[in-house]
C-alpha atoms as an extended CHARMM CRD file, in Angstrom:
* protein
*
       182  EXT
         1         1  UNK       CA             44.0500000000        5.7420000000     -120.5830000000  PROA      1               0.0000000000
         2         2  UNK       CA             41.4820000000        8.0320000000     -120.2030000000  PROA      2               0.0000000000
         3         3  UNK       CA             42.3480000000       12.0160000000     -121.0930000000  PROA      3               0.0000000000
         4         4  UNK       CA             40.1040000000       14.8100000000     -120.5680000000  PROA      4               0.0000000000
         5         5  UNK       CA             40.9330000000       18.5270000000     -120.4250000000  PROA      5               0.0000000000
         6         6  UNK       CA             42.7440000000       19.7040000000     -117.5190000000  PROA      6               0.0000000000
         7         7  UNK       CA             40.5330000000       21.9980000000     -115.1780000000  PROA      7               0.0000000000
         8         8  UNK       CA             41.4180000000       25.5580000000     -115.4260000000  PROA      8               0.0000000000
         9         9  UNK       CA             42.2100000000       26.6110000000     -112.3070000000  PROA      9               0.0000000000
        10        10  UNK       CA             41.6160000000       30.1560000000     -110.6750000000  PROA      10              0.0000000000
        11        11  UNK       CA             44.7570000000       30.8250000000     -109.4010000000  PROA      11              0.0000000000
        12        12  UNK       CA             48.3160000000       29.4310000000     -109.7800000000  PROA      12              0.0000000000
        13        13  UNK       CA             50.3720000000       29.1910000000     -106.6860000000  PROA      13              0.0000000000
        14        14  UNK       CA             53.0110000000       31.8760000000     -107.5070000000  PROA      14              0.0000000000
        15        15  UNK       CA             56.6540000000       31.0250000000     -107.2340000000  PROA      15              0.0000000000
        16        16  UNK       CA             57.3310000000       31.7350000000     -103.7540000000  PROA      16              0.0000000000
        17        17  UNK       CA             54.6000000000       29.4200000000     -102.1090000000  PROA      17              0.0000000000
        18        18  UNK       CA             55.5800000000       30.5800000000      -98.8530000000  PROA      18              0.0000000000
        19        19  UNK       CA             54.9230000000       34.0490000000      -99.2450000000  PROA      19              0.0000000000
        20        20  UNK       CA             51.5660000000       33.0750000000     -100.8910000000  PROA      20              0.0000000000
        21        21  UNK       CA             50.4210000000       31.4170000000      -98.4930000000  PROA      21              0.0000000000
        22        22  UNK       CA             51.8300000000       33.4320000000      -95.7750000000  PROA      22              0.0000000000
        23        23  UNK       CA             49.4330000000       36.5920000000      -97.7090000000  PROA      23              0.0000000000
        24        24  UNK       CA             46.5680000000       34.5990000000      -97.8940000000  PROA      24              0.0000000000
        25        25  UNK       CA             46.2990000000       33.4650000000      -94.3280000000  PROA      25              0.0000000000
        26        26  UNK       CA             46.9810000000       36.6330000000      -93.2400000000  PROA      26              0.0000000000
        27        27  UNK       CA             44.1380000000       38.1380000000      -94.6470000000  PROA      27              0.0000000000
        28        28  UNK       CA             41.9140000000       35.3800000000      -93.1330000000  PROA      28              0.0000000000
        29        29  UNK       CA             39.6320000000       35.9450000000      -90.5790000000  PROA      29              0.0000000000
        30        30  UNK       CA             39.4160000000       33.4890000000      -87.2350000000  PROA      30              0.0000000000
        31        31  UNK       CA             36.2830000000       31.5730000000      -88.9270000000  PROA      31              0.0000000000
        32        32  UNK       CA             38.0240000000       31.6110000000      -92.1240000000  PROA      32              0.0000000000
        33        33  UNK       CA             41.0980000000       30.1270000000      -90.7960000000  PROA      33              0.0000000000
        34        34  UNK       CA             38.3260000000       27.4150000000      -88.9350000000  PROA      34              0.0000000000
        35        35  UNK       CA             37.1520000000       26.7020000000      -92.3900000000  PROA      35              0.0000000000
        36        36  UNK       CA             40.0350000000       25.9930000000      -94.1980000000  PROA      36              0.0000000000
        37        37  UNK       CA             40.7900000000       22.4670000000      -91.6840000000  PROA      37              0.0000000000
        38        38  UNK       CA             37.7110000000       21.1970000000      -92.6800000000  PROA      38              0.0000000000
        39        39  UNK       CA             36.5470000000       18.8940000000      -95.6830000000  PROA      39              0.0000000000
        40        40  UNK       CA             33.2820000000       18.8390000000      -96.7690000000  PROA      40              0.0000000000
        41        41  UNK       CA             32.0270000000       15.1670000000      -97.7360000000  PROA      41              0.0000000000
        42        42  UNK       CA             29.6760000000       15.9690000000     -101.2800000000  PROA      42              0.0000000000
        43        43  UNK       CA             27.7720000000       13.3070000000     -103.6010000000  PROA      43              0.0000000000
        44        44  UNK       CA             28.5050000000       14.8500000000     -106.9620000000  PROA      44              0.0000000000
        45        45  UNK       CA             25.4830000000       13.5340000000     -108.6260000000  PROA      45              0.0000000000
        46        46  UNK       CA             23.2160000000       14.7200000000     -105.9540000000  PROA      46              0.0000000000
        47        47  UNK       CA             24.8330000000       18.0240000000     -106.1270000000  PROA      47              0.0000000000
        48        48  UNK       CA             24.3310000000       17.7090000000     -110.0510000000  PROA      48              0.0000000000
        49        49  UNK       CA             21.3110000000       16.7830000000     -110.4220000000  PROA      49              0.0000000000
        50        50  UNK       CA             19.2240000000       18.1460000000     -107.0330000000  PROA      50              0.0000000000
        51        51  UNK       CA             18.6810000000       21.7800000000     -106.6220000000  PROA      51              0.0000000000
        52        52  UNK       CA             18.3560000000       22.1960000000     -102.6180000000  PROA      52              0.0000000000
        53        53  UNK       CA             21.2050000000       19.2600000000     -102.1010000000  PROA      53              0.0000000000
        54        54  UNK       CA             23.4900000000       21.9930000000     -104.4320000000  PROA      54              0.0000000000
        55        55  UNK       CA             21.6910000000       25.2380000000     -102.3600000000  PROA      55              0.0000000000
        56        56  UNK       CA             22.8040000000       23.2570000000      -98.5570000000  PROA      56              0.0000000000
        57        57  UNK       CA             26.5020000000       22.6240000000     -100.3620000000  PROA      57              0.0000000000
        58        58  UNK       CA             26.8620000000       26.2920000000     -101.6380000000  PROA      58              0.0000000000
        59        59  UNK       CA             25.5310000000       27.7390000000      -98.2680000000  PROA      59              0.0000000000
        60        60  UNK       CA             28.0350000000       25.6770000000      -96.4790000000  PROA      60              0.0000000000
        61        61  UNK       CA             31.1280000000       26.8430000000      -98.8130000000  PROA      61              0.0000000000
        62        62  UNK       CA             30.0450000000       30.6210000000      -98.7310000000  PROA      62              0.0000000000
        63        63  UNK       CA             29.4350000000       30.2510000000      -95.0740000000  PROA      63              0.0000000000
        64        64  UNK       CA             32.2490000000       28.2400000000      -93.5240000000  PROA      64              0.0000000000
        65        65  UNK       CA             34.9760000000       28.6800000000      -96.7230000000  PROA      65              0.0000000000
        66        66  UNK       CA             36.5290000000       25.0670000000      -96.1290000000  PROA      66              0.0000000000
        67        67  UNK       CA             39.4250000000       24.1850000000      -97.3640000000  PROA      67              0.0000000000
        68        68  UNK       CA             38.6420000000       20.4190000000      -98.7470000000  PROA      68              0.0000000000
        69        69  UNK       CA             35.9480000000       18.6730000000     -100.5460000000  PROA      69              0.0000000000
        70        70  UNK       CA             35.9770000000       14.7410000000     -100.3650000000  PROA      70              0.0000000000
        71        71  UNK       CA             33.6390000000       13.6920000000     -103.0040000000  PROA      71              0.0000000000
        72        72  UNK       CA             31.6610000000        9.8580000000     -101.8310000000  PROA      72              0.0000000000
        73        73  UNK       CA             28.8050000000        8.7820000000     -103.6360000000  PROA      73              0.0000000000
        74        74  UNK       CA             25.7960000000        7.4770000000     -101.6040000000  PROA      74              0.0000000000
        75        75  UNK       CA             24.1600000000        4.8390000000     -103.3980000000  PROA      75              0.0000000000
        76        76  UNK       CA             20.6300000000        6.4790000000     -103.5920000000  PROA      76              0.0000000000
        77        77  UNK       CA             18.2070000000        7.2530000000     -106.7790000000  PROA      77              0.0000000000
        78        78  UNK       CA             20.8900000000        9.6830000000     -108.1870000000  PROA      78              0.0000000000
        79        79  UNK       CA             23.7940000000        6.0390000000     -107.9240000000  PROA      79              0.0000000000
        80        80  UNK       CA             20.4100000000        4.1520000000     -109.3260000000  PROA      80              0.0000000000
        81        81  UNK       CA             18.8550000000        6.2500000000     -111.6410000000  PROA      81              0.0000000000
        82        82  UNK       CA             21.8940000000        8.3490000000     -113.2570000000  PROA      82              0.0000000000
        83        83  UNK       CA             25.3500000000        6.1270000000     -112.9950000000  PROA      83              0.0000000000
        84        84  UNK       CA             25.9110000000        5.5250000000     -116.6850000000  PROA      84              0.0000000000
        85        85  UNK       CA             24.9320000000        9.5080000000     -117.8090000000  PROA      85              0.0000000000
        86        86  UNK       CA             27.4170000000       10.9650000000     -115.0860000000  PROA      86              0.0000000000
        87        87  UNK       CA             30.3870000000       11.3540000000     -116.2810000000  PROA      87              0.0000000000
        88        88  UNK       CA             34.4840000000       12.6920000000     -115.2390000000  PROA      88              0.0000000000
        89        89  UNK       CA             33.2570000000       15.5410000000     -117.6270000000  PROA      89              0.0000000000
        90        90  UNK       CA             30.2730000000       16.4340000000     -115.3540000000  PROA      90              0.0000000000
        91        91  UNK       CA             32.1210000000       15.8350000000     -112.2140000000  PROA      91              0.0000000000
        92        92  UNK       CA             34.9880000000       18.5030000000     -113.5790000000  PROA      92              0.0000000000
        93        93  UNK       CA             31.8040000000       20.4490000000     -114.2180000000  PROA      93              0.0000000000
        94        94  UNK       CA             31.2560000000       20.1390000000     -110.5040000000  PROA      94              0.0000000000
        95        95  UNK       CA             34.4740000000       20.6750000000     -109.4740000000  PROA      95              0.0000000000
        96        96  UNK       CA             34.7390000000       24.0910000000     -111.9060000000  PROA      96              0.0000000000
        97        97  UNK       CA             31.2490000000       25.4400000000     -109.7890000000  PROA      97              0.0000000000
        98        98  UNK       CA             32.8250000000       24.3280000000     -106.4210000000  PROA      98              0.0000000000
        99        99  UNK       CA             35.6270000000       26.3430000000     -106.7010000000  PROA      99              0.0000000000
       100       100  UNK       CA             34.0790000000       29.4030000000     -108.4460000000  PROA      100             0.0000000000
       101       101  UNK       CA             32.4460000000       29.9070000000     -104.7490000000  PROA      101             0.0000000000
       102       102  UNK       CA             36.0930000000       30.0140000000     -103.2640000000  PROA      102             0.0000000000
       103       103  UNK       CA             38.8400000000       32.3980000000     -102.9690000000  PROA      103             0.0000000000
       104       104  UNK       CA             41.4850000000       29.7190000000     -101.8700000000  PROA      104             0.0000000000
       105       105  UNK       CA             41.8120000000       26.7770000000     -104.2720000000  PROA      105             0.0000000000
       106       106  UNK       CA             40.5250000000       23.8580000000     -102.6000000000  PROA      106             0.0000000000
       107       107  UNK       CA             41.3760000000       20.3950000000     -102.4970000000  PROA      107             0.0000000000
       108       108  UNK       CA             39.2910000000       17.8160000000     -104.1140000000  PROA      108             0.0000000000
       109       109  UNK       CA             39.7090000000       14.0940000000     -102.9940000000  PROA      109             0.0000000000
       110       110  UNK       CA             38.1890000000       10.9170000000     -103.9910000000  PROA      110             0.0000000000
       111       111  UNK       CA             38.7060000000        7.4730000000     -103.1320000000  PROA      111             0.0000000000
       112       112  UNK       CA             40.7410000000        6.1170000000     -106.3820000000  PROA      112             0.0000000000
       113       113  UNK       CA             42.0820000000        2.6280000000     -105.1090000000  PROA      113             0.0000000000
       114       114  UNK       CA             41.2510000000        0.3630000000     -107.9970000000  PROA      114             0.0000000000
       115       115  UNK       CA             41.7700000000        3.6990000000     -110.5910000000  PROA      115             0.0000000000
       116       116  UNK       CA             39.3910000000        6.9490000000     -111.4030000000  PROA      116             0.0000000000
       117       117  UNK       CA             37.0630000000        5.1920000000     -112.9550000000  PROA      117             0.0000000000
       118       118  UNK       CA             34.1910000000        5.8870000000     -110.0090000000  PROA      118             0.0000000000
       119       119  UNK       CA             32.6150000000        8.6840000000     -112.0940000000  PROA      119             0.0000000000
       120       120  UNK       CA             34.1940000000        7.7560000000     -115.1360000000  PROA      120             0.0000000000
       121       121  UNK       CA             33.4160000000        4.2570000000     -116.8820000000  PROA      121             0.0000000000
       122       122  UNK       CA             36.1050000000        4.7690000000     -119.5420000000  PROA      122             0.0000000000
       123       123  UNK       CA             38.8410000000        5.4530000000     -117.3440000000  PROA      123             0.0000000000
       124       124  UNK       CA             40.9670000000        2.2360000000     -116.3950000000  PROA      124             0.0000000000
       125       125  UNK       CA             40.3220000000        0.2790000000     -113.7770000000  PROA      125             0.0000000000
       126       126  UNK       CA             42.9050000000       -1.8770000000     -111.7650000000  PROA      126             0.0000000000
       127       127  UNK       CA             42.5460000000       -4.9230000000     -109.6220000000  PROA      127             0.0000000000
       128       128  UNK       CA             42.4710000000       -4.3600000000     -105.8920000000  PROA      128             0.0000000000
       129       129  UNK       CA             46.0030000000       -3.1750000000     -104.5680000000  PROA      129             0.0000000000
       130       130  UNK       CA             46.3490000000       -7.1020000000     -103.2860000000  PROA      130             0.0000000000
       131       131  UNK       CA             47.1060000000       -7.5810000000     -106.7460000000  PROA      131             0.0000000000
       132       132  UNK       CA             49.8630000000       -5.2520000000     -106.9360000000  PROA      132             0.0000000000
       133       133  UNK       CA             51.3940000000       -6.4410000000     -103.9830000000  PROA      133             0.0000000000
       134       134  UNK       CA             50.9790000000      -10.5210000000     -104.8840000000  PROA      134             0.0000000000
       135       135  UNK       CA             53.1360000000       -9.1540000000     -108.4220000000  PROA      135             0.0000000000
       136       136  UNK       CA             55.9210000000       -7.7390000000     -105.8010000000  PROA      136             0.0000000000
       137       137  UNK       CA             56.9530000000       -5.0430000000     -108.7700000000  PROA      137             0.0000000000
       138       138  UNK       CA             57.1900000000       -1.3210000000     -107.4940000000  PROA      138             0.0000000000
       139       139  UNK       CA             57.1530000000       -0.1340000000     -111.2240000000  PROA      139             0.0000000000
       140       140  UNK       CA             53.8500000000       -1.9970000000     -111.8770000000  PROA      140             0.0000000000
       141       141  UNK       CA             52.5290000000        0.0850000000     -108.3870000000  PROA      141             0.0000000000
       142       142  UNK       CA             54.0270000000        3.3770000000     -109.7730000000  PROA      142             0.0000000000
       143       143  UNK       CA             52.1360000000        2.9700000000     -113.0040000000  PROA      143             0.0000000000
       144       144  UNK       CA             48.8730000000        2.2330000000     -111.7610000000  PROA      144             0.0000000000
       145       145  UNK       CA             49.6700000000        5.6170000000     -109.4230000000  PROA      145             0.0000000000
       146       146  UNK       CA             50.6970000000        7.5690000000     -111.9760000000  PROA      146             0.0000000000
       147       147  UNK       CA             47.5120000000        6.3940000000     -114.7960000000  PROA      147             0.0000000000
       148       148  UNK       CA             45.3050000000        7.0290000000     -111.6210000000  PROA      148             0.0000000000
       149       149  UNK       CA             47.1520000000        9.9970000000     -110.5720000000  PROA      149             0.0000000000
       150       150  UNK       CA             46.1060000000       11.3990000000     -114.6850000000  PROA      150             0.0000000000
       151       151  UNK       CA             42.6640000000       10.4770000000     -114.8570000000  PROA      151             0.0000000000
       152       152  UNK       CA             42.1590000000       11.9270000000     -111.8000000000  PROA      152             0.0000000000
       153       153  UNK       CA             43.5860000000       15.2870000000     -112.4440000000  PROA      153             0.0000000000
       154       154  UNK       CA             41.7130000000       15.4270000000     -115.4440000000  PROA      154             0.0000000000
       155       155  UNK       CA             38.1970000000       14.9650000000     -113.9650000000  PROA      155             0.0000000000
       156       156  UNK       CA             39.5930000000       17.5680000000     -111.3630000000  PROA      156             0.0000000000
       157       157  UNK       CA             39.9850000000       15.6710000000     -108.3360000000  PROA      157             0.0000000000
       158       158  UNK       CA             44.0030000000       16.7380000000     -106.7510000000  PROA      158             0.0000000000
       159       159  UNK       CA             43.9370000000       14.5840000000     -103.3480000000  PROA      159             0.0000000000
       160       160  UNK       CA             43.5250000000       10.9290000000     -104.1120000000  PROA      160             0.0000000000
       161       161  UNK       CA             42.5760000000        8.6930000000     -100.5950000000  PROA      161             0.0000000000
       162       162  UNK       CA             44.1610000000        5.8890000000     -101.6020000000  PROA      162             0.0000000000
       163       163  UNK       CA             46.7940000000        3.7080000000     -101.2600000000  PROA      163             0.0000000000
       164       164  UNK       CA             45.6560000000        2.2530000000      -98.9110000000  PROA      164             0.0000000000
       165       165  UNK       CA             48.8850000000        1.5420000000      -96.7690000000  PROA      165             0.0000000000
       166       166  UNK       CA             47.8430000000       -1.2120000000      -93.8870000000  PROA      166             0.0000000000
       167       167  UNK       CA             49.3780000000       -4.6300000000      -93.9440000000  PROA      167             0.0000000000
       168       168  UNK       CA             47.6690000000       -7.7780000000      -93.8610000000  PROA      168             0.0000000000
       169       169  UNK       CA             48.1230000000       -8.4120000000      -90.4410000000  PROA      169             0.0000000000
       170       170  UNK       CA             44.9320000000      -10.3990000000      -89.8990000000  PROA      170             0.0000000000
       171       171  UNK       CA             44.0500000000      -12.3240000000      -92.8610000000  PROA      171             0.0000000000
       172       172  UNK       CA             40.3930000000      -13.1060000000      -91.6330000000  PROA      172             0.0000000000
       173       173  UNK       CA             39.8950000000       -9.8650000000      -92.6330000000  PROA      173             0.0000000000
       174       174  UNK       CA             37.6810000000       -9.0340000000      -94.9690000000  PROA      174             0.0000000000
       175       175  UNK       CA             37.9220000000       -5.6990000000      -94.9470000000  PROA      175             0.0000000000
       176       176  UNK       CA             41.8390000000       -4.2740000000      -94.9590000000  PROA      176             0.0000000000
       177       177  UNK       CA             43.0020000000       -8.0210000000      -96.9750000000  PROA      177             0.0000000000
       178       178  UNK       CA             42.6410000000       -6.6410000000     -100.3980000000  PROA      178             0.0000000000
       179       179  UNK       CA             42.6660000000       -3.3150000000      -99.8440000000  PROA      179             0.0000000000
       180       180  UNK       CA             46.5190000000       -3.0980000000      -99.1690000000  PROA      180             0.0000000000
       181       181  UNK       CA             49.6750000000       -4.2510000000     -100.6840000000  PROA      181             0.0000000000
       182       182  UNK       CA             49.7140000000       -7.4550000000      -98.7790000000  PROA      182             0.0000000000
């Protein structure tokens, strides 16, 4: 199980989340209130390691303020070249810089379906959710959510895409047949 330190983040929803977020939106102008339904897709390593790729994703948060990030990595020179040096450290990093250009905390998602361990080779890594489906146990499910649902938090990401929650209807699929539950 992989531990890191917990991002600091900027603000803490107060106790009254309502009234929060009733405040905040308030406040928000019409383009503002555009911004925050969108979700920016960002490579992490290209935003880590290529100064205009980072410029283009900055100029995008200042300009349109949305409210997600969905972090995918393209498998270009930065997957090639830089995989085993980029780490859940450096994508908290990331995630620390991405939010330092917002005034609403934003969400961070990441496709976690076989664990965290995208950006982070020491975090654990689970079969395909076929697997936890074929062994029919919820608690065996719950764990692998909640050990995904850790390392993720601690490498910053808070919006995991994943379960994915089709059934096997068609089992000439080769797409959806391990991906689910079964």
């Amino acid at each position: 199980l992989l531990l890191l330190p917990g991002c600091d983040r900027k603000q803490e929803a107060p106790a009254s989340f309502a009234s929060w977020t009733e405040s905040t939106f308030s406040r928000l102008d019409d383009e503002s209130k555009f911004g925050q339904t969108l979700c920016l897709t960002v490579d992490p390593m290209a935003y880590f390691l290529d100064n205009l790729y980072k410029a283009k994703i900055q100029g995008f948060l200042r300009r349109w303020h949305p409210g997600a990030i969905r972090f995918e990595t393209v498998y270009s020179k930065y997957t090639r070249d830089n995989l085993e040096e980029f780490s859940g450290v450096k994508l908290r990093g990331v995630v620390l810089e991405l939010e330092s250009l917002s005034d609403i905390p934003l969400l961070f998602a990441a496709e976690f379906e076989t664990g965290a361990w995208s950006w982070e080779g020491r975090a654990t890594r689970f079969a395909a959710p076929l697997a936890f489906g074929a062994t029919g146990s919820k608690s065996w499910a719950f764990r692998g959510g909640k050990i995904t649902a850790m390392e993720a938090a601690a490498q910053g990401i808070n919006w995991i895409l994943g379960p994915v929650t089709d059934t096997t209807s068609n089992d000439r699929s080769q797409t959806f047949n391990f991906r689910c539950y079964g």
